[in-house]
C-alpha positions in Angstrom: 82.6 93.5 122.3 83.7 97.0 123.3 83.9 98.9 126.3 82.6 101.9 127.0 85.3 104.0 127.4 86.8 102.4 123.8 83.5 103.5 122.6 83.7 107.0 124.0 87.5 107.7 122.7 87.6 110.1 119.9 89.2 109.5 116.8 92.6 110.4 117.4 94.3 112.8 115.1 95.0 116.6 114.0 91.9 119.0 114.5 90.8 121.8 112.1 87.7 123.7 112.2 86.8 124.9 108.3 84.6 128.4 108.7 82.1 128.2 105.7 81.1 131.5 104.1 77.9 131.5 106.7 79.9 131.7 109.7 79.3 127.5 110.3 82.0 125.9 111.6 82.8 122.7 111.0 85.1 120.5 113.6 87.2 117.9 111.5 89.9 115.0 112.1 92.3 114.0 110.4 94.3 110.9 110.8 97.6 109.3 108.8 99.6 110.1 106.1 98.9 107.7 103.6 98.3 108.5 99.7 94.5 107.2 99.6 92.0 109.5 101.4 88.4 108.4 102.9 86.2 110.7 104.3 83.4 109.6 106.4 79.9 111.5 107.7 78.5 110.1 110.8 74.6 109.8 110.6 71.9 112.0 112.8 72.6 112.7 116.3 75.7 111.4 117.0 79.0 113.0 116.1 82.6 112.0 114.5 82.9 109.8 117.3 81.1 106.9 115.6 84.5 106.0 113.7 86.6 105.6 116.4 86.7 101.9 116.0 86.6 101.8 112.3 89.9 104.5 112.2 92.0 102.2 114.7 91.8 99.1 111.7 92.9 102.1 108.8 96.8 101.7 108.2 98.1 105.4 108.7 100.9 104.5 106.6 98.1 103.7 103.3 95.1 105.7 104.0 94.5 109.3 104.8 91.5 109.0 106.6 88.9 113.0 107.8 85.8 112.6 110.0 83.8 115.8 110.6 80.8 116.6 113.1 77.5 117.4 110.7 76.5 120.8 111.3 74.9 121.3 114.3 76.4 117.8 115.4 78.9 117.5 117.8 81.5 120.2 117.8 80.0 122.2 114.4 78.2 125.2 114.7 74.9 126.4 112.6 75.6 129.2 110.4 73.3 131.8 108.9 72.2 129.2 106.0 71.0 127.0 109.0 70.6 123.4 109.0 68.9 121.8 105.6 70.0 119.5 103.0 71.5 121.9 100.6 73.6 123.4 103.8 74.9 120.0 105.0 75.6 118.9 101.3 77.6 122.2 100.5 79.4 121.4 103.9 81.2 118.1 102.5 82.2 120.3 99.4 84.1 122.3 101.9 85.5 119.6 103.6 86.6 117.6 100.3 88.6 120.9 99.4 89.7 122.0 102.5 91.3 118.7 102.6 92.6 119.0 98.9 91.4 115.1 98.6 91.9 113.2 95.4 90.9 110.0 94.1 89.0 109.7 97.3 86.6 107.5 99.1 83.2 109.1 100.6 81.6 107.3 103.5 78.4 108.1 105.1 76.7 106.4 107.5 72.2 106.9 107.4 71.8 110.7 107.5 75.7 111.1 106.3 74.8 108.4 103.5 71.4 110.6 102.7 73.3 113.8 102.5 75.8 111.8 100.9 73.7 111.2 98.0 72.5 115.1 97.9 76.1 116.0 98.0 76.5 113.7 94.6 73.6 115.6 93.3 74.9 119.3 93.7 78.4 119.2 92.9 79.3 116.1 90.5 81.7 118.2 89.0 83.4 118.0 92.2 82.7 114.4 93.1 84.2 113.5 89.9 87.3 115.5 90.6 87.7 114.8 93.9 86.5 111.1 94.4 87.0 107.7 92.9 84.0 106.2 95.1 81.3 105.7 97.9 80.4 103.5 100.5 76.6 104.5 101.3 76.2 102.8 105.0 72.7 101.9 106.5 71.0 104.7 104.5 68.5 105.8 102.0 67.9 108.2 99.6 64.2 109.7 101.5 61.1 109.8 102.2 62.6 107.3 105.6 59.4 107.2 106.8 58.0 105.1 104.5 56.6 101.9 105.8 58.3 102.1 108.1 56.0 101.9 111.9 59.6 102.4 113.7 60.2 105.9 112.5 57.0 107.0 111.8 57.3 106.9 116.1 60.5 107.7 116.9 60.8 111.2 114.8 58.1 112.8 116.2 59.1 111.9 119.3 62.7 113.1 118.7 61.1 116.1 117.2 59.4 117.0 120.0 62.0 116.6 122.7 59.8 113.8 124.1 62.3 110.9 123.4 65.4 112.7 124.3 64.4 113.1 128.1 63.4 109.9 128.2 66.4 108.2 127.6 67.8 109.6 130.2 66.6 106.5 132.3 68.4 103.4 131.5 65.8 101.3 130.7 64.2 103.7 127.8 67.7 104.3 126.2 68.6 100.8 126.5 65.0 99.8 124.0 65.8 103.3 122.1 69.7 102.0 121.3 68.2 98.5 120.8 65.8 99.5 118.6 68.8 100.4 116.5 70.9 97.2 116.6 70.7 93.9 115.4 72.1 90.4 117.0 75.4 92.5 118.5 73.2 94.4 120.8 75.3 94.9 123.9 74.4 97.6 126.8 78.2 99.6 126.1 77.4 100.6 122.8 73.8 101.1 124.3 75.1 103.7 126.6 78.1 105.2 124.3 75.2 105.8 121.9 72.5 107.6 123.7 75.0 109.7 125.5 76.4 110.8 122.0 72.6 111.7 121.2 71.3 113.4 124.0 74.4 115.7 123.9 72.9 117.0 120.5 70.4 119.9 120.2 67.7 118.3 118.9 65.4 121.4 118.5 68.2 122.7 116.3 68.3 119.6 114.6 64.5 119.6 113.2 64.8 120.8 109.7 67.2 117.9 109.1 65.2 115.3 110.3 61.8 116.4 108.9 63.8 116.5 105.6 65.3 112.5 105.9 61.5 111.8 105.5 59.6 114.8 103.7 63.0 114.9 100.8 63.0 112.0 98.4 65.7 112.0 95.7 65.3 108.8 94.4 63.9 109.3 91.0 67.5 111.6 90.8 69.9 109.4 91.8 69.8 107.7 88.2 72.2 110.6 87.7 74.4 109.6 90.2 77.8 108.4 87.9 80.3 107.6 90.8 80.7 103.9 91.7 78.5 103.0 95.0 79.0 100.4 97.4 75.8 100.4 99.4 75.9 98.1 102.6 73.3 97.3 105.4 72.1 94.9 108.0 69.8 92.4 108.0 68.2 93.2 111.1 68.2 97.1 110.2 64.9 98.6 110.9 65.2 102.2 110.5 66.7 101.8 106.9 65.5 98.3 105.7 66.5 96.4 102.8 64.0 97.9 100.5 65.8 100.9 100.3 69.1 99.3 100.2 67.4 97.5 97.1 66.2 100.9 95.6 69.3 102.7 95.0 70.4 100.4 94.1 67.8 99.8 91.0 68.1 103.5 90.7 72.0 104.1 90.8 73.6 102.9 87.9 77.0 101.6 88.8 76.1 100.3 92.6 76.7 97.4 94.2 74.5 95.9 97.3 76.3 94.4 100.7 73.9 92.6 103.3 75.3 92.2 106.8 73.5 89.4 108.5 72.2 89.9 112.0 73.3 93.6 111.7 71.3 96.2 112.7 71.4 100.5 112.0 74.8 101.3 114.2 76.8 98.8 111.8 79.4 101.2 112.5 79.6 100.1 115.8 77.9 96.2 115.2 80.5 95.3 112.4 83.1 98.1 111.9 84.9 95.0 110.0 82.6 95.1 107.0 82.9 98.5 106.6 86.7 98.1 106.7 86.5 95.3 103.7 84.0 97.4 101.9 86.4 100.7 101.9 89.2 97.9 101.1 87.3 97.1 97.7 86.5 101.0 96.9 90.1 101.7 97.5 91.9 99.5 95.1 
């Protein structure tokens, strides 16, 4: 579908890096000019990358669209609040009025669509001021591990360093990264993927991922006001349907979008559904 070196491009656009108040630094892109903003959060261990095929079908001349690296992701440093829920959340405050955005679409893809949700929570005085919607991508709202046999083994493994030098032979990372997709497996995104991940440091990293599954906000998101698009794969096993069907049941004015044969990286696996999705949100 895509080669590797499509897959490995960055999102192409104007750089800033926003210093929060505890020294992080967050690495952001921005890309067109157009009057309708979307801002996207990539999910855990990868980086700003993952929307390099989604931002090439955004018209510059209609959307505005920012991508950031998570703290501690990609290009982001940890400041003196460190890495936690709260910190991440406050971090797309910053971004959403760095950016001035406005009638805005929010985007987050698993552990961007968690912290998403957190983000909601905090500051929906800001969400209502500063967005009109948001697409919640392959995510959940918590407690990830439940029944869930796949990530009950891969977090501890990514926890204790175990599974990141691993994949550092083909054959693991190929069954890691597949592990992840659906029916669009292919062995470029495979590679794209785990070399995005093992650049990450996942010791760092541990307060965030012991929170996806020890955190569980979903007798909370009833408060959530903003109109929600929440869209998965079929064939997603770290964030299966049940969660998908969840929020939904717990977020008042949500709407459900099942991608069949898709698996986790739907970024990746059908960037086009995420394109008609942000369509809908938009207008």
């Amino acid at each position: 579908m895509y080669t590797i070196e499509e897959l490995h491009t960055p999102v192409a656009g104007e750089s800033l890096i926003i210093t929060r108040e505890d020294g992080t630094q967050i690495s952001t892109i921005s890309k067109g000019n157009g009057p309708q903003d979307i801002v996207l959060a990539h999910g855990y261990g990868a980086s700003a990358l993952e929307w390099n095929i989604l931002s090439k079908m955004l018209d510059d001349d209609k959307y505005r669209l920012i991508v950031f690296d998570q703290r501690g992701h990609g290009n982001s440093t940890i400041g003196s609040d460190g890495i936690s829920s709260n910190s991440m959340a406050s971090d797309y405050k910053a971004v959403l009025e760095t950016y001035d955005v406005k009638n805005g679409i929010l985007g987050g893809h698993s552990m961007g669509g968690f912290l998403a949700q957190k983000f909601l929570l905090n500051y929906p005085e800001v969400a209502a001021k500063r967005l009109k919607g948001c697409l919640l991508i392959a995510t959940f709202a918590g407690d990830v591990n439940r029944d869930n046999f796949q990530n009950r083994l891969q977090i501890p493994m990514i926890k204790s360093g175990i599974l990141v030098s691993l994949i550092k032979y083909k054959m693991i990372g190929n069954a890691f990264a597949k592990s992840l997709m659906g029916d669009k497996f292919e062995e470029s995104m495979a590679t794209a993927f785990v070399e995005v991940f093992r650049e990450q440091d996942h010791k760092a990293l541990v307060p965030i991922i012991s929170a996806l599954g020890d955190e569980n906000y979903y007798p909370d998101i009833k408060n959530i006001s903003l109109p929600c698009t929440i869209i998965v794969g079929t064939k997603d096993h770290t964030t299966p349907a049940f969660h998908t069907d969840d929020m939904h049941a717990n977020i008042p004015n949500s709407t459900v979008v099942k991608v069949p044969g898709c698996g986790h990286m739907i970024n990746w696996e059908e960037p086009e559904a995420l394109f008609v999705e942000l369509e809908k949100l938009a207008a």
